[in-house]
C-alpha positions in Angstrom: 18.5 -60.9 -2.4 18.3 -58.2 0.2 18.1 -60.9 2.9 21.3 -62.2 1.4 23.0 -58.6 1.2 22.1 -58.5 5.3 23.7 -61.8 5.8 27.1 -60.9 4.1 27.2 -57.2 6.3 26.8 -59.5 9.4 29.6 -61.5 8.7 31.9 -58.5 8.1 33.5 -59.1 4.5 33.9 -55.3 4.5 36.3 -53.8 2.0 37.6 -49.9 2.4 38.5 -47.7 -0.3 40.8 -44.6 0.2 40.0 -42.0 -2.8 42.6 -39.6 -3.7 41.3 -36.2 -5.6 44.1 -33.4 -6.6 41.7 -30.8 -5.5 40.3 -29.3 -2.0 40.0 -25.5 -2.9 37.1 -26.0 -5.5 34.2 -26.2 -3.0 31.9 -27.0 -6.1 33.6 -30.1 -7.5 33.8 -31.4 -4.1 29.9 -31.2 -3.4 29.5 -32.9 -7.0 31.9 -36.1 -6.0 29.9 -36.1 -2.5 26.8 -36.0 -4.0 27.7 -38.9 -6.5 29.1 -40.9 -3.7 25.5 -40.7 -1.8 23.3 -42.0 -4.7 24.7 -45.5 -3.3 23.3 -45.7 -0.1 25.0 -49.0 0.5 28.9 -47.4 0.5 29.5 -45.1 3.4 31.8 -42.2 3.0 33.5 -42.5 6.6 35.8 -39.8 7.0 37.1 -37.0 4.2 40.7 -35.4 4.6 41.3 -32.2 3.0 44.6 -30.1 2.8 44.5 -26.8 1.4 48.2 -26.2 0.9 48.6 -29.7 -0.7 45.5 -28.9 -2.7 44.6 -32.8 -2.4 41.6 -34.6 -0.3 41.0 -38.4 0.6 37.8 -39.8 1.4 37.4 -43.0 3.0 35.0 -45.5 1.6 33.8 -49.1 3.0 30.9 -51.1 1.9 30.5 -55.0 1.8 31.1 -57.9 -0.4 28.8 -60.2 -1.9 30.9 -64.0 -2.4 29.5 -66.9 -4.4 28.8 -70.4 -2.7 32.1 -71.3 -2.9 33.5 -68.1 -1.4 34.4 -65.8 -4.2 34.1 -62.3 -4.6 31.2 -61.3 -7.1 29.8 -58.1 -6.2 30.4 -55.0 -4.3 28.6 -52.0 -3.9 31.9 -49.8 -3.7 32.4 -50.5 -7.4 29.9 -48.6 -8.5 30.2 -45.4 -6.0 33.9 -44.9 -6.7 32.8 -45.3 -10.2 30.2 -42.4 -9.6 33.0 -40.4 -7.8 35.8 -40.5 -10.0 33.1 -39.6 -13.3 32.1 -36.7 -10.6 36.1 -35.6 -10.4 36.8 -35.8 -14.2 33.8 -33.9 -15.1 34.7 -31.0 -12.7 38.2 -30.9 -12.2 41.1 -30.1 -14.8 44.9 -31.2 -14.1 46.0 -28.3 -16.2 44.6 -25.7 -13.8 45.6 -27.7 -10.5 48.5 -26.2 -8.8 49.5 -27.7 -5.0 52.3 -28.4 -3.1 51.6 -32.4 -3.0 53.0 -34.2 -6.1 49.9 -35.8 -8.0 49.6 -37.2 -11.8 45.7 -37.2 -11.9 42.7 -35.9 -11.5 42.0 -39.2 -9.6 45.2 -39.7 -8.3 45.6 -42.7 -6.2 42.8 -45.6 -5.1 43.8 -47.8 -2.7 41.7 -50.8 -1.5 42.3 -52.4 1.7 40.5 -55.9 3.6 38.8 -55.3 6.7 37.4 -57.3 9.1 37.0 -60.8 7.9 37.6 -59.7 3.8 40.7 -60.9 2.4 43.5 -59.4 0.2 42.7 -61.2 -2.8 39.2 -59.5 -2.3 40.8 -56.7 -2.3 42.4 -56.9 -5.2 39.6 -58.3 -7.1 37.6 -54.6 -6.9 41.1 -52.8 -7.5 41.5 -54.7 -11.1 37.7 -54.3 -11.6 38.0 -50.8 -11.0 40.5 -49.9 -13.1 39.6 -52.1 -16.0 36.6 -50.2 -15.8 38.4 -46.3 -15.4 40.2 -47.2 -18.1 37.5 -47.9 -20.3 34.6 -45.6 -19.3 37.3 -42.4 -19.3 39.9 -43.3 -21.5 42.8 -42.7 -18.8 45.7 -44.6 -18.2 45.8 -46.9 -15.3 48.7 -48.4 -13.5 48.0 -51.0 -10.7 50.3 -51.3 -7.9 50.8 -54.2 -4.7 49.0 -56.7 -4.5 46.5 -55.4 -7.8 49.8 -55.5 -9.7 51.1 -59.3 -11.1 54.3 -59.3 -9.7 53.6 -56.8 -6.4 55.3 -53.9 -7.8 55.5 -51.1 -5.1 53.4 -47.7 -5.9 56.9 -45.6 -5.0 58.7 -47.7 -7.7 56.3 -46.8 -10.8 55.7 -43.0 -9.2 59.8 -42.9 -9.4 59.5 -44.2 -13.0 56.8 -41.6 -13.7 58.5 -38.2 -12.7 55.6 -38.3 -9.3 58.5 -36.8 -6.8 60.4 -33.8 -9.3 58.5 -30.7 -8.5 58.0 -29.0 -11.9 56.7 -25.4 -10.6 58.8 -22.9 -8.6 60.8 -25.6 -6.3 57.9 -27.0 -4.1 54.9 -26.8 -6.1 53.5 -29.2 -8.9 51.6 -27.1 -11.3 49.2 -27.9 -14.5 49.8 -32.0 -15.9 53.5 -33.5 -15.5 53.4 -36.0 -18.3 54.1 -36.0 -22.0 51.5 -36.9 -24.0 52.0 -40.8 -24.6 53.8 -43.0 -22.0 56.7 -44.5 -22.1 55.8 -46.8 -19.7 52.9 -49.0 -21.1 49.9 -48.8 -18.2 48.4 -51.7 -16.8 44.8 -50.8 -18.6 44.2 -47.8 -20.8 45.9 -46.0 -23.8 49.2 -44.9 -23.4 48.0 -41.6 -24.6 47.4 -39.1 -21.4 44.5 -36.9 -21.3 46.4 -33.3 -20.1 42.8 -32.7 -18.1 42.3 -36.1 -16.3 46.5 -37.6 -16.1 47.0 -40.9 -14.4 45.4 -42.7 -12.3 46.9 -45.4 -9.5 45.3 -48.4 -8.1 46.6 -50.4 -5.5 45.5 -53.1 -3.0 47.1 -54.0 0.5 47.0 -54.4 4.0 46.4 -51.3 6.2 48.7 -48.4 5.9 48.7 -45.6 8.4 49.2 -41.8 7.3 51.0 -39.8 9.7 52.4 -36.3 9.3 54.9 -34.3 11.3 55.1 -30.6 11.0 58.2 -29.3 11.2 58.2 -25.7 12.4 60.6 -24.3 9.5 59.9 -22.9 6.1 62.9 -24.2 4.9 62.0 -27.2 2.7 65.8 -28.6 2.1 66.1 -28.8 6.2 62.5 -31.1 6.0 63.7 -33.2 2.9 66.4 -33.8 4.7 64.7 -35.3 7.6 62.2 -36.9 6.0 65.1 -39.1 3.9 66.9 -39.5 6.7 63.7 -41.2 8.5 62.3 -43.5 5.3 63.2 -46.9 5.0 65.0 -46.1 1.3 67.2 -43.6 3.2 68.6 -45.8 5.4 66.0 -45.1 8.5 63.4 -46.8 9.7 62.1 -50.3 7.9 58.6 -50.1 6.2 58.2 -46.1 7.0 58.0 -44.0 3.4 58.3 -40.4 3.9 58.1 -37.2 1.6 59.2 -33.4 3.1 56.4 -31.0 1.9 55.9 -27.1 1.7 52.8 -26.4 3.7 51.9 -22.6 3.8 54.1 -21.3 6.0 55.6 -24.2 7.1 56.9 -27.9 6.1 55.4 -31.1 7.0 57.2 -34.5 6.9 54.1 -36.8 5.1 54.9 -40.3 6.3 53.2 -43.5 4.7 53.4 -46.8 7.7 53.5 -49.7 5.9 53.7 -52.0 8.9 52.3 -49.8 11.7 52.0 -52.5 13.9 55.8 -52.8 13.6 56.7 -49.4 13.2 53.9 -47.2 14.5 53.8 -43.7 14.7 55.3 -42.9 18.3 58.6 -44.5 16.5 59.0 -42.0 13.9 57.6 -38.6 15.9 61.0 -39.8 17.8 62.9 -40.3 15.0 61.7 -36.8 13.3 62.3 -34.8 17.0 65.9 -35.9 17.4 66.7 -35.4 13.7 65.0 -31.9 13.6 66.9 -31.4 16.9 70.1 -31.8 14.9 69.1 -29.5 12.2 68.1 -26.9 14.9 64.6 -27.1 14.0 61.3 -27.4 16.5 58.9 -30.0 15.0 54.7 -30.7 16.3 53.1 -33.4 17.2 52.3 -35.6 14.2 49.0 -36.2 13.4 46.6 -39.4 11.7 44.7 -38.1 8.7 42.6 -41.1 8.8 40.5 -43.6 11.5 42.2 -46.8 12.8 40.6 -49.7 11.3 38.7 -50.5 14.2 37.3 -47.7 14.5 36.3 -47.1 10.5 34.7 -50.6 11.1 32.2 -49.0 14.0 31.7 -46.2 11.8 30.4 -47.9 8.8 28.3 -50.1 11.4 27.1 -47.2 13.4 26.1 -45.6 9.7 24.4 -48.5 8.1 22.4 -49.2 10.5 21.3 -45.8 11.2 20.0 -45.8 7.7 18.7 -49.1 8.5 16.3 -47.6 11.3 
């Protein structure tokens, strides 16, 4: 079998996994998820983004995929690890203590799986559903599966809109203790409908790449960076495939901008569109910045990792 395991990280079926925790002040639960990430030495944790004001951090998982003879997805050794991590997060981290300035409805918050290299979308989408059948059975919490994990496609903004994600709920900018009533209206995907006030919600998408990109706009006020940020996103009449949200961060704001299509509409696109709007509000704004690798260069990573282990 290991030969076979070789064979299949040669060819590149890779699949990454971007982990979303609503915690990155608790330096203690952190260490525990890492830890329970590393006792699967086949999933590489390739970069970690943490945000202190948001209260939130994202790691970056890839590992392979084993396929059948005739080419279907059967096993992947990111199943387990981001089973191992999210068990990690429940067990040290309760919603009803979290305070941040980055809207969340979980413990584990978001998991999104995307194809690299030669994996496909459907593959994709196979670990997301086997993921969250199995979250919502180990840990009792409600799942709701978005893109392409989703039947019909249904986009993650769309259900976070039905779910209350974007209404602040604490002192006009920050989301404080759970957000949701005890039972859903809204009948998950897997799970009860019941919500556990320590662990929330969790999403679980799967889709092509998607860039993260944020501006900071050099202004406390967060009405002047809502503004923009509407102004920019695709829903508010700005640029196709962009999603944006304006954000408090510390001292100042920070325009947090999802790229669907960044091959299309990259990030040099909207630093322009967020300078000339901030230049009509009378605002300075920073250079943006990636909170994650390129494809490409997650790809070397993992590589570069594995095979040090390897050796």
């Amino acid at each position: 079998l290991q030969k076979d395991k070789k064979k299949t990280i040669d060819q590149s079926v890779l699949l990454c996994c971007k982990l979303f925790i609503s915690e990155s002040r608790n330096r203690a639960a952190l260490d525990a998820i890492e830890q329970a990430a590393r006792l699967n030495p086949e999933t590489v944790i390739v970069n970690k983004f943490e945000d202190r004001a948001y209260n939130r951090t994202r790691y970056t998982l890839v590992s392979y995929v084993v396929q059948d003879i005739k080419g279907r997805a059967i096993y992947s050794p990111l199943q387990k690890a981001v089973l191992a991590m999210v068990e990690a997060a429940f067990g040290a981290i309760n919603l009803e203590l979290h305070s941040g300035t980055f809207p969340r409805l979980g413990v584990v918050d978001e998991i999104l799986f995307h194809p690299l290299a030669r994996a496909s979308l459907d593959e994709a989408a196979w670990l997301a559903k086997a993921v969250a059948t199995d979250i919502a059975n180990q840990f009792q919490v409600p799942v709701f599966l978005y893109a392409a994990a989703h039947p019909t496609g249904k986009a993650l903004d769309t259900i976070r809109r039905e779910l209350g994600y974007y209404r602040p709920n604490s002192m006009g900018n920050q989301w404080a203790g759970r957000t949701l009533p005890d039972m859903l209206l809204e009948k998950p995907d897997e799970g009860p409908s019941e919500v556990s006030g320590a662990r929330g919600i969790t999403m679980i998408g799967a889709r092509p790449w998607v860039a993260f990109y944020n501006i900071p706009i050099l202004s406390p006020d967060l009405s002047v960076a809502r503004r923009i940020a509407r102004k920019v996103s695709a829903r508010g009449g700005g640029l196709p495939t962009v999603q944006t949200l304006g954000l408090d961060h510390g001292d100042s704001t920070e325009i947090d901008c999802m790229l669907l299509e960044p091959n299309q509409i990259g990030a040099d696109r909207v630093q322009n569109q967020v300078e000339m709007l901030a230049a009509e509000e009378g605002v300075e704004v920073e250079k943006g910045y990636f909170t994650d690798f390129s494809q490409e260069m997650i790809i070397e990573k993992y590589m570069n990792l594995t095979s040090a282990q390897r050796d």
